[in-house]
C-alpha positions in Angstrom: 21.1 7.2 -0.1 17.4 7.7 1.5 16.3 9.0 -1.9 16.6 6.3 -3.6 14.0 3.7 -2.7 11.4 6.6 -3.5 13.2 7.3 -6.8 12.9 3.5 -7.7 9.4 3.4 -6.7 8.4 6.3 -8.8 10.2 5.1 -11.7 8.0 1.3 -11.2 5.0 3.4 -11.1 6.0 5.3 -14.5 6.8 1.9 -16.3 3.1 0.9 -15.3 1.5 4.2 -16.4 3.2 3.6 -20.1 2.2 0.0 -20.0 6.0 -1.1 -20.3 7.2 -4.3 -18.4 10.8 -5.9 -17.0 11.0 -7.0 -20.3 10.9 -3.7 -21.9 13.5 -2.6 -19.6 15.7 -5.7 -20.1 15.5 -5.2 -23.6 16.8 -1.4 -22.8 19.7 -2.3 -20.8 20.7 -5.8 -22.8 20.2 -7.4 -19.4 17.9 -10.7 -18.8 14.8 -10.0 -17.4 16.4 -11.8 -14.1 19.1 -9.4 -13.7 16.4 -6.5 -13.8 14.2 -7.8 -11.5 17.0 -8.2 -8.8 18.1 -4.4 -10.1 14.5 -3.3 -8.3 14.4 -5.7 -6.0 17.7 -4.2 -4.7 17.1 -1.1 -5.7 20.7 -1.1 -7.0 21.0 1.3 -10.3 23.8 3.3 -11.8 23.0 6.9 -13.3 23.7 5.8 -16.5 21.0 2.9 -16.2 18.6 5.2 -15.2 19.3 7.6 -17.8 18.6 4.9 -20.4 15.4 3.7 -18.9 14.0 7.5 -19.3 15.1 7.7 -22.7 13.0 4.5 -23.2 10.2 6.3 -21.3 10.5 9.9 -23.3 11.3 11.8 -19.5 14.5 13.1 -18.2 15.6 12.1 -15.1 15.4 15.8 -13.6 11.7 15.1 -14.4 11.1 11.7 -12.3 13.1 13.0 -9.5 10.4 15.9 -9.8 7.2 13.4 -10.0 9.5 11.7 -6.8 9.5 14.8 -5.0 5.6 15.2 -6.1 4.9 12.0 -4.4 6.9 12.7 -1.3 4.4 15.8 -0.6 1.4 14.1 0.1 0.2 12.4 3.5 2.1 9.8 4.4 0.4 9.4 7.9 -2.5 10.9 9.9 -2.0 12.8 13.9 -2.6 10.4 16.7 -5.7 12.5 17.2 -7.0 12.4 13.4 -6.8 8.6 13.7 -8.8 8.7 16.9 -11.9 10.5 15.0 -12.0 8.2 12.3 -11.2 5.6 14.7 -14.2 6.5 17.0 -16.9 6.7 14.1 -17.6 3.0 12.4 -19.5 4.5 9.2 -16.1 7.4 9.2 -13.7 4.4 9.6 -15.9 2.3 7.0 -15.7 5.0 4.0 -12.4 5.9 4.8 -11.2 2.7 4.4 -13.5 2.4 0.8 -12.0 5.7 -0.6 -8.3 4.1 0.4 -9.1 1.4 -1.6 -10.5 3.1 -4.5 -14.0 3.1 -4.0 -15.7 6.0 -5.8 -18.8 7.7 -3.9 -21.3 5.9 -6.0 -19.5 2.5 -5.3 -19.8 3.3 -1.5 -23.6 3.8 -2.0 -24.3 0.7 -4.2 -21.8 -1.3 -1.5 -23.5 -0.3 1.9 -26.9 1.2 3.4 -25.4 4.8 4.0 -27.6 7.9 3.5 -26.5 9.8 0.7 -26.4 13.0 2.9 -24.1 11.2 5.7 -21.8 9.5 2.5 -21.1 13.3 1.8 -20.2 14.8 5.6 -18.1 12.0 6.3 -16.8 12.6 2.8 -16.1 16.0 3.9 -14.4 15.4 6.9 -11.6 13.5 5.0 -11.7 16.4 2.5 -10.7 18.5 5.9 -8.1 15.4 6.9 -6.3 16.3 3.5 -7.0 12.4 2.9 -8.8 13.1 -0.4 -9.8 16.0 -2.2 -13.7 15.8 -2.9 -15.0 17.6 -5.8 -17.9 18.2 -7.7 -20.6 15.9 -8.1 -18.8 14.0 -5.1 -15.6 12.9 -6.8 -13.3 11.7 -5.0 -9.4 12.6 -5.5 -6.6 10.7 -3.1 -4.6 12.7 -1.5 -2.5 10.4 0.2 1.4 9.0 -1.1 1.3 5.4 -2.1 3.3 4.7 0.9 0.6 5.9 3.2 0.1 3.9 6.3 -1.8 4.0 9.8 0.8 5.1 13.1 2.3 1.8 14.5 -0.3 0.7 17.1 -2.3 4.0 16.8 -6.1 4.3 17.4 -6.8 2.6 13.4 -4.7 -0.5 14.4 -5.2 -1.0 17.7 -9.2 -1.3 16.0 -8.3 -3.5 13.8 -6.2 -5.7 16.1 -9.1 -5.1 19.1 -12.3 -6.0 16.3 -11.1 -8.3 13.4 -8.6 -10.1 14.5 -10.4 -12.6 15.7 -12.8 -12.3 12.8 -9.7 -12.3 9.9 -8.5 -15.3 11.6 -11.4 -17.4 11.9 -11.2 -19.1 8.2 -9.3 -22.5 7.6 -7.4 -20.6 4.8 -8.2 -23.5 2.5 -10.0 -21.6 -0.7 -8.5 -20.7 -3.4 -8.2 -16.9 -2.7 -7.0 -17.0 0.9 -3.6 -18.3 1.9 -1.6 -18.2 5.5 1.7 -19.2 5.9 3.0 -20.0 8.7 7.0 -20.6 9.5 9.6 -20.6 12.2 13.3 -19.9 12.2 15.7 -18.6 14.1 17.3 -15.3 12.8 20.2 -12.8 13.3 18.5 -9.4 13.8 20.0 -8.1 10.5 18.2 -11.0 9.0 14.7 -10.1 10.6 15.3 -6.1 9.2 16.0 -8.0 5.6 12.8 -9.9 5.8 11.0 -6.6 6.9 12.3 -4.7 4.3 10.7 -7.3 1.8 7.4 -6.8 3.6 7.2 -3.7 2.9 8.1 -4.1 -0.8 5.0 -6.5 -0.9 2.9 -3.9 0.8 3.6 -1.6 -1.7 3.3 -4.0 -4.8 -0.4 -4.6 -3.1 -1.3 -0.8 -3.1 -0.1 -0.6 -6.7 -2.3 -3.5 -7.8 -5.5 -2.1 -6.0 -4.6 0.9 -7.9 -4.2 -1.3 -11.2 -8.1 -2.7 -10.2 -9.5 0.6 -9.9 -11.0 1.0 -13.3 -11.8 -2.9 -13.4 -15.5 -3.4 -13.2 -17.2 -3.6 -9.8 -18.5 -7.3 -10.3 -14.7 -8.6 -10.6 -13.2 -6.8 -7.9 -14.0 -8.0 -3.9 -12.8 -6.6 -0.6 -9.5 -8.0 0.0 -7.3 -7.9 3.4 -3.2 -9.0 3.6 -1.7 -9.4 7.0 2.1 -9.5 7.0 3.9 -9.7 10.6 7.1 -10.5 12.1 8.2 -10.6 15.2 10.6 -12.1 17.7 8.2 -14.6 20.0 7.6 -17.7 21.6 4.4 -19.6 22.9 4.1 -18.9 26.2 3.9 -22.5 27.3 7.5 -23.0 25.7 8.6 -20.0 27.9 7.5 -21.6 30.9 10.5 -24.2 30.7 12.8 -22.2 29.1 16.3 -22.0 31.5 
């Protein structure tokens, strides 16, 4: 069922919004808290399951599958051609990238040196993107679904790929806030799609922790960039032998 991995991820986000944990929900369904983890992991609930866990939350389920339907309304992705104008304009590309990430206007001004009045048009072109929704005295409301995400090599990646890769990839990774793994196997394709689905579970956990952050004071919260990739590739010197 296609509906279901968005049900699932609606129903995470309104077990964090009541402050309620795996262990809450174990408790619930006299399950371990082991058992419910693989549950979302899998994404493998009954009805009745899910019944219980909106008792425990004070909803009914026709109301989640509401909020899940909510969700599924907002911008997922932008045009080729969007991409390309925010693309094309650094200080664009720059405060999109801060409101994404939960910077308020005020937080964009106290991070960079960007005229007020330009903070404001740029902020208004978004407003015109449908990425946020800016209101008065420069608020800033997100607009986009919590799985939003840039067009597979599309003008914003390509960018990043063309201008800081090299840059991202120039640290040892040996500090205690950075970490790159590195590994080799060889897989069955259904294997690689398993793998990829995890990704994008870890993608989304990420999102919902830089959502957690956002009310956490500026001082304790830095910029922060995860690269996950996978692909199906050799060096090119190994190729050169290869039969």
């Amino acid at each position: 069922m296609a509906q279901v991995g968005p049900l699932i991820e609606t129903l995470k986000r309104q077990l964090k919004a009541q402050g309620k944990t795996y262990v809450d929900v174990a408790k619930a369904l006299d399950l371990s808290e082991a058992s419910v983890k693989r549950l979302f992991a899998e994404r493998n609930f009954t009805l009745q399951r899910l019944e219980i866990i909106c008792d425990m939350l004070d909803i009914e389920l026709s109301e989640l599958v509401q909020k899940m339907s909510a969700d599924q309304q907002q911008l997922t992705q932008l045009t080729r051609d969007q991409e390309r104008e925010i693309a094309e304009d650094l200080i664009l590309l720059l405060i999109t990238v801060s409101v994404i990430s939960g910077m308020s206007y005020s937080d964009i001004l106290n991070a960079y040196d960007i005229a007020e009045t330009e903070c404001i048009q740029k902020l208004a072109k978004l407003d015109r993107l449908k990425i946020i929704d800016l209101l008065p005295n420069n608020r800033v409301k997100l607009l986009i679904a919590p799985n939003f995400h840039w067009l597979p090599n599309g003008p914003i990646q390509q960018f990043f790929q063309q201008k800081v890769e090299q840059d991202f990839f120039s640290s040892r990774f040996d500090k205690a806030n950075e970490k790159l793994i590195v590994t080799n196997a060889i897989l069955t394709d259904s294997s690689n799609a398993r793998l990829q689905k995890k990704m994008e579970r870890l993608a989304t956990e990420f999102n919902e922790l830089m959502k957690e952050d956002h009310a956490a004071p500026n001082g304790e919260k830095h910029g922060t960039t995860m690269v996950l990739a996978i692909r199906q590739w050799q060096y090119s010197l190994f190729k050169k032998i290869m039969k």
